[in-house]
Residue, then its C-alpha position, 0 to 999 in steps of 0.5 A: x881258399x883254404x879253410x883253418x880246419x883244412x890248414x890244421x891238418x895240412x900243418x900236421x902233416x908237414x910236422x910230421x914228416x919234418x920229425x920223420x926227418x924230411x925237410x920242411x920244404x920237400x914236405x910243403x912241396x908234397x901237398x903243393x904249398x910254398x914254405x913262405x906259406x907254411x910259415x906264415x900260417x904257422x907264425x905265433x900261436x895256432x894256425x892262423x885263418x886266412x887274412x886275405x880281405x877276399x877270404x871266405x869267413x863263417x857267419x859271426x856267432x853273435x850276428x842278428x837274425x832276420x827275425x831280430x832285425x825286423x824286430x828293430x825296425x818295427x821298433x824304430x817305426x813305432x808312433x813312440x819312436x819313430x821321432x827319436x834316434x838309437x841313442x834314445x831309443x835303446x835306453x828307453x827299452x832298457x828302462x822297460x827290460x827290454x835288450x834287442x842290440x847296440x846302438x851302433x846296430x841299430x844305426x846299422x840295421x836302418x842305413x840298411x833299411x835307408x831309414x837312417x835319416x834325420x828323425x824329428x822336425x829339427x832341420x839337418x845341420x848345413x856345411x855353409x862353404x866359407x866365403x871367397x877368399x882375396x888377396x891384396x897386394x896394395x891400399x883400394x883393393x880390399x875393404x872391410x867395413x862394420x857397425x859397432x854400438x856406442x853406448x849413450x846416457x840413455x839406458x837401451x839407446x845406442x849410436x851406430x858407428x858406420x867404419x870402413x878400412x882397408x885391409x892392406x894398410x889398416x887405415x880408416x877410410x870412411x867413418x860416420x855415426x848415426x842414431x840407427x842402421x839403415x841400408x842409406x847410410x852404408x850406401x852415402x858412406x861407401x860413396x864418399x869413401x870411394x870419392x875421396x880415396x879417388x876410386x874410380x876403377x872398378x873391382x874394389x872387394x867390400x866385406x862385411x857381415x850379413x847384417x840387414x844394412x849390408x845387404x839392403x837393396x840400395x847398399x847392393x845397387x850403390x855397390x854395382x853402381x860404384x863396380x865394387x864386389x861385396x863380399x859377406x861372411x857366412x851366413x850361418x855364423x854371424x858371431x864368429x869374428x875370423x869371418x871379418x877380423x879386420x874390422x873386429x880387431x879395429x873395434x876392439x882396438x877402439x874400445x879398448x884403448x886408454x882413451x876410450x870414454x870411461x861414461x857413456x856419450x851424451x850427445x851425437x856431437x859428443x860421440x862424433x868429435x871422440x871418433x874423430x880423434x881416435x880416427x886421426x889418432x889411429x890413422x896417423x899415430x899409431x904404429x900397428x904391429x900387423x904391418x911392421x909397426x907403421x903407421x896406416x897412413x904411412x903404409x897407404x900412401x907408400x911411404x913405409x918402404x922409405x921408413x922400413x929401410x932407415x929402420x934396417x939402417x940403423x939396427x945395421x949401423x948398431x950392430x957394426x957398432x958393437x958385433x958381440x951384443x948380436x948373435x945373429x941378424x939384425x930384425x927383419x924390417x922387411x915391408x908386409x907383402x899381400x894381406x888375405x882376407x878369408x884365405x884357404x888354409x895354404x894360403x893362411x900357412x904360407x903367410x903366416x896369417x892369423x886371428x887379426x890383432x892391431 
């Protein structure tokens, strides 16, 4: 390694016998350098210091010393500081005209010192892995179910809507409302889902949030009696949706349509025969954008291959009809493949899935 004092005067010498009149390579081959590395620690202004990572540096002038240092750690170990981190620490000696070094230093000196933990009783946050991802390429083999409230006539009392779907047609497969939650009512609704949609091989996924009726003991028993894989969102994250957006789309599509009662429910009747309604509706009706604009029900039973193509038919017939009102294909009415529920962020590219909406 060649310090800069050296490479100074290693460059005075081949200046001058460059002005002697000798060439700048036979000059450089004198002192046994290349003419690349003349140039190079010659390109700008000065001489450069050397750039290689192994290079030998002088200390830098505004280093702290050792004294310095043990000065902060004594500091950040003092009963008054000891519970706070840098941040809090270097203003509070600033406010007492007191200047050591930067927060970055101090924070520094203690990963040194591997003091440099979480200070105070607060709990360091957890990365929770986000849940198992599945996909599903036809009806009964993902399910995702929720709770919602409805509001009654009574201030503060609400009804329960227990509501299952199947994430790959969107259509409703179970429903009941109660005046509470309770791990009982989950495992006699799953039961009759899975007896009336004849499931009777095991591996159906159920997805929910981490609520006390999810995850209750007879919910969970019900579930490995049935074969069925339960899978919960994460359990750090109760109010994010994405973790369970079917069912969150489903409840907001609810709540949301015209014909959602305006007044709160007077009775449990009341609430089970609106339900009911919005449930045929829904299922029977309503064509969801998320699967090309069929019905749920169309799309369960297999019959929206059938439809999807009379549909293609006839953008096709039209566009025959008058050519010069179509710049381009006609639209896709492809069927929508496989559904993801918590895909990886390929996955979610690859299919261009996002934040669920009916």
């Amino acid at each position: 390694m060649i310090n800069v004092p050296d490479r100074c005067r290693a460059v005075e010498l081949i200046e001058e016998a460059i002005e002697a009149g000798a060439p700048a390579e036979k000059a450089c081959e004198e002192l046994e350098l290349s003419l690349r590395t003349y140039k190079r620690w010659t390109d700008g202004e000065g001489v450069k210091a050397d750039g290689r990572p192994e290079a030998e540096r002088p200390e830098p002038a505004n280093k702290l010393n050792p004294e310095e240092r043990q000065q902060i750690l004594e500091i950040c170990n003092e009963e008054a500081y000891r519970n706070l981190p840098p941040s809090q620490i270097v203003p509070a000696l600033a406010d007492k005209g007191t200047y050591i070094a930067s927060e970055s230093s101090f924070y520094r000196i203690l990963e040194e010192a591997e003091q440099l933990h979480r200070r105070g009783r607060a709990q360091a946050p957890r990365r929770v892995s986000k849940p198992e991802a599945y996909k599903a390429i036809a009806a009964n083999q993902i399910w995702s179910w929720d709770i919602t409230f409805l509001a009654t006539t009574i201030t503060g009392l609400f009804y329960r809507l227990y509501l299952i779907m199947d994430i790959y047609s969107r259509k409703i497969v179970g429903w009941e409302i109660h005046e509470n939650e309770t791990a009982e009512h989950a495992s006699l609704l799953i039961r009759k889902a899975c007896l009336a949609q004849g499931i009777r091989e095991q591996g159906l996924v159920l997805h929910s949030d981490n609520g006390s009726p999810m995850k209750g003991a007879t919910m969970l028993a019900t579930l490995q009696r049935l074969g069925v894989v339960p899978s919960f969102s994460r359990p750090s994250r109760p109010s994010v949706s994405n973790d369970n957006p079917y069912s969150e789309s489903l409840f907001g599509t609810m709540k949301y349509t015209p014909a959602f009662p305006s007044k709160p429910f007077e009775s449990l009747e009341a609430a089970r025969d609106w339900v009911y309604d919005f449930v045929h509706w829904y299922n029977e009706e309503h064509r969801h954008s998320g699967i090309q604009f069929v019905t749920p029900a169309q799309r369960h039973s297999g019959a929206e291959r059938s439809i999807l193509v009379n549909r293609k038919a006839v953008y096709q017939a039209a566009k025959q009809r008058n050519p010069e009102r179509w710049s381009r294909g006609t639209r896709n009415w492809s069927p929508i493949g496989e559904v993801w529920l918590n895909p990886d962020n390929q996955d979610a590219e690859k299919t261009g899935i996002r934040d669920e909406a009916a």
